[in-house]
C-alpha positions in Angstrom: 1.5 56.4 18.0 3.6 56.1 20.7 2.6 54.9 24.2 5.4 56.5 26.1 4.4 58.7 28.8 4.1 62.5 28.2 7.7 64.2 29.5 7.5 68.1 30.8 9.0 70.1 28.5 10.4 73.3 29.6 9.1 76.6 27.7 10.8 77.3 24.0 11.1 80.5 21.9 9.8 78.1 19.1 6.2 77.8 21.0 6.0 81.8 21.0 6.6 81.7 17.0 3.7 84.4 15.4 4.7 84.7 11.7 3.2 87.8 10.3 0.6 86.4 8.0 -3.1 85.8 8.3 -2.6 83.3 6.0 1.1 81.0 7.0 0.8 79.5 10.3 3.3 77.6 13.1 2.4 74.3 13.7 3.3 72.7 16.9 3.7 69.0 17.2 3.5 67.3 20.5 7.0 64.7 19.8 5.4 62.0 22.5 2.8 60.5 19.8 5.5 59.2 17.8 8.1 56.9 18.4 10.8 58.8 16.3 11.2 61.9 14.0 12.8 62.4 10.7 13.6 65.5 9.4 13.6 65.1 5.5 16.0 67.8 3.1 13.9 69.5 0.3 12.8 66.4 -2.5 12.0 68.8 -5.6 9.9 66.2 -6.8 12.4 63.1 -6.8 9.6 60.4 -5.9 11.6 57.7 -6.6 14.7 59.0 -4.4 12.1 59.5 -1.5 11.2 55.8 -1.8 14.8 54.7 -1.4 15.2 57.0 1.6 12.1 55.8 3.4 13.4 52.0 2.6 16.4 52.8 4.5 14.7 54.7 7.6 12.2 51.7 7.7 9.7 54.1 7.6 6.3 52.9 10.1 3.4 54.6 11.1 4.9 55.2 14.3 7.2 57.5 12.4 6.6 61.4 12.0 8.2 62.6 9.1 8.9 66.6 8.6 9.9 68.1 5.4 11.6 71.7 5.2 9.5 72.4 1.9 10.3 72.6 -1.4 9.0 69.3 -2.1 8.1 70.5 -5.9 9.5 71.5 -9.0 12.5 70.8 -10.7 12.4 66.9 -10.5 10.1 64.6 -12.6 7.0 63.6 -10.3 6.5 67.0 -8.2 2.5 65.3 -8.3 3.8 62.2 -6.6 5.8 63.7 -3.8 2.4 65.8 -2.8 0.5 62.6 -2.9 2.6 60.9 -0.7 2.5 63.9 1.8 -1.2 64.3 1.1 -1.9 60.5 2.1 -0.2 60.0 5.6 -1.4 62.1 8.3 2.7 61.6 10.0 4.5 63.2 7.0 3.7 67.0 7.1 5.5 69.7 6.0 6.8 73.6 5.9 6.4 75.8 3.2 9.4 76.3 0.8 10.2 79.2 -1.5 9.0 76.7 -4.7 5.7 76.2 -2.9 4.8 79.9 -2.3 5.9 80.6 -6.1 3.5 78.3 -7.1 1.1 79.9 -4.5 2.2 83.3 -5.9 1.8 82.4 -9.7 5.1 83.4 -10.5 6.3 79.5 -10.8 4.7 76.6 -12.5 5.3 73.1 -12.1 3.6 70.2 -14.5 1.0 67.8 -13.2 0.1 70.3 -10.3 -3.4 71.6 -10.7 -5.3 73.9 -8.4 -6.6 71.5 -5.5 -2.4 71.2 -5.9 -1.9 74.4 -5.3 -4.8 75.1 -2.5 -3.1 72.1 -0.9 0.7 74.0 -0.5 -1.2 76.7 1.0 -2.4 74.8 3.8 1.4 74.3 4.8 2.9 76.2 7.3 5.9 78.4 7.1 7.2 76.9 10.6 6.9 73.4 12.6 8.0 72.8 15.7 8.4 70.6 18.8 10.7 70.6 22.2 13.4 73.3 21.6 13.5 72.4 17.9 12.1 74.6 14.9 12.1 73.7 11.1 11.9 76.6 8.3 13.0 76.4 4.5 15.2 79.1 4.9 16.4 79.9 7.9 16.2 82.4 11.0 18.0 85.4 12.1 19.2 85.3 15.3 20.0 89.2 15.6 16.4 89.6 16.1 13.4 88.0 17.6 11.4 84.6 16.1 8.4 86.9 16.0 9.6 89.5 14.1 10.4 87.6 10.9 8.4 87.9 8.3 7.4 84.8 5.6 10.4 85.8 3.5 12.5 86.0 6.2 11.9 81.9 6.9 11.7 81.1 3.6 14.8 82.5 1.9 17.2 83.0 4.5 20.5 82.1 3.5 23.5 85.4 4.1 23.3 87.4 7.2 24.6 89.8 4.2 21.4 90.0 2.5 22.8 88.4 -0.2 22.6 85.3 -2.2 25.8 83.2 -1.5 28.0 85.2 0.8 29.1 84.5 4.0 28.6 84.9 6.9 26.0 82.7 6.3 23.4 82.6 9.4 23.6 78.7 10.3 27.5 79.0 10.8 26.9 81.9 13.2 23.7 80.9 15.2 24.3 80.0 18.8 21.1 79.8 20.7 17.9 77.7 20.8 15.8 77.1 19.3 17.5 74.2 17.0 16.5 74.9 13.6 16.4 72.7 10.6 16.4 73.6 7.4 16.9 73.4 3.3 16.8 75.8 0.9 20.8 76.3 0.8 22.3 73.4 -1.1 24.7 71.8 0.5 28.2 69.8 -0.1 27.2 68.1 2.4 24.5 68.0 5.3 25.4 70.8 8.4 24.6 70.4 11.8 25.8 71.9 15.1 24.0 72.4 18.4 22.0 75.4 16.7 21.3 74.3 13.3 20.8 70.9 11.1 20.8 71.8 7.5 19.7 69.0 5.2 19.9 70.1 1.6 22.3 68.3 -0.2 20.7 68.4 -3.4 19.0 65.2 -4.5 17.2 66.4 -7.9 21.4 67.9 -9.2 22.6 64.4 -8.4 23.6 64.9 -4.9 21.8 62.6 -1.5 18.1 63.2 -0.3 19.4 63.9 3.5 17.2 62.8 7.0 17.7 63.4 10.1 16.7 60.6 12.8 15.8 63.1 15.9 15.9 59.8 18.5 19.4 58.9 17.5 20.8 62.3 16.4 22.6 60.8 13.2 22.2 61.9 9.4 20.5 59.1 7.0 21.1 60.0 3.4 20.6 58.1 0.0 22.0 58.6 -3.5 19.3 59.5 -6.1 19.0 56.9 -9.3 19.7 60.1 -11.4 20.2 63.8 -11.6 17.4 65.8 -13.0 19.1 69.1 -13.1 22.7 70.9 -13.4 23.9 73.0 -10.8 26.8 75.4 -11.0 29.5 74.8 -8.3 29.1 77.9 -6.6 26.2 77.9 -5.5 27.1 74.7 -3.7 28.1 75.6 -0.2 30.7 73.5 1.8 29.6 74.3 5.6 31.8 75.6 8.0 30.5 74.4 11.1 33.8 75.3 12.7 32.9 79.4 12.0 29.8 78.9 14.8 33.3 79.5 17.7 34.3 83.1 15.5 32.6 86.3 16.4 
């Protein structure tokens, strides 16, 4: 932990976060215990691609790491990316949609047995610190953190209400909080003052994306090999130039 002393931090819509949910919680994390943050892009159970990005972060317990979910499924050792969250108290993490289909029962995952599962629904649907927020999905900002159900954070992707359509509500968003996310798989990672978007799909061959909070750069690594096919179009190449249009 860090030994910095504690900063005021002015008020944030992210601390007045109340998912409806007796169940899903918001965590808050005080950033002052930790010398840096990471913000880690969904893993889908690439073990061995998480190992070569935390070489290249120099990853210390001083560290926080915070994954936007979907941490399972898909890639080979879904078991061995929960183990590694499981064992250090600084890596936590939000629910993704793959999680809360496992939760659910309407997904299945090998190697994941029901302390597994119990596990994922400890996770929260929302983490947060400062003026920053991370969800899988995303958040509309036409109306209020508070009203936005778990669906809402987890799946958020077109302000359409459709799958891959723009506009697309991280290349509209223009007011804080900051949220990172995953869920949408990206060309490449996404960020403007508003929103960080960090899935660049490491289990269909693409990089397992970070975000170093203290230096405000991207840290991504290429994975030692694909696990899964992914059709083009549901690729996204941001726009973070479409935040300026109305």
């Amino acid at each position: 932990m860090s030994d910095r002393p504690t900063r005021h931090r002015p008020h944030s819509e992210a601390a007045d976060l109340d998912v409806r949910t007796q169940i899903a919680s918001h965590r808050r994390v005080d950033p002052d215990n930790w010398k840096n943050i990471y913000v880690i892009g969904d893993v889908h159970g690439c073990r061995a691609t998480l190992e070569r990005l935390l070489d290249q972060i120099s990853f210390d317990p001083t560290d926080l790491l915070v994954f936007v979910g979907d941490l399972v499924r898909k890639g080979p050792d879904s078991a061995g990316v929960l183990d590694f969250v499981r064992i250090h108290d600084n890596a936590i993490s939000v629910r993704g949609n793959n999680e809360q289909g496992l939760i659910d029962g309407t997904k299945s995952a090998p190697g994941l047995d029901g302390d597994d599962i119990a596990y994922l629904e400890s996770f929260p649907v929302a983490i947060s610190w400062d003026d920053r927020l991370v969800v899988h999905g995303g958040v509309d900002h036409r109306k209020p953190l508070g009203d936005h159900d778990i669906d809402d954070l987890l799946s958020m992707r077109s302000l359409t209400g459709g799958g891959y359509e723009r506009p697309y509500w991280f290349e509209r968003r223009r007011q804080t909080p900051r949220v990172f996310f995953g869920h949408t798989v990206l060309a490449e990672p996404f960020a403007t003052p508003w929103a960080v978007g960090l899935d660049t799909g490491c289990v269909y061959g693409g990089s397992l994306t970070a975000y170093d909070c203290a230096n405000e750069e991207f840290i991504a690594v290429a994975p030692p090999e694909t696990h899964k096919e992914r059709s083009d179009d549901s690729i996204v190449a941001p726009r973070p130039e479409l935040v300026h249009e109305r």
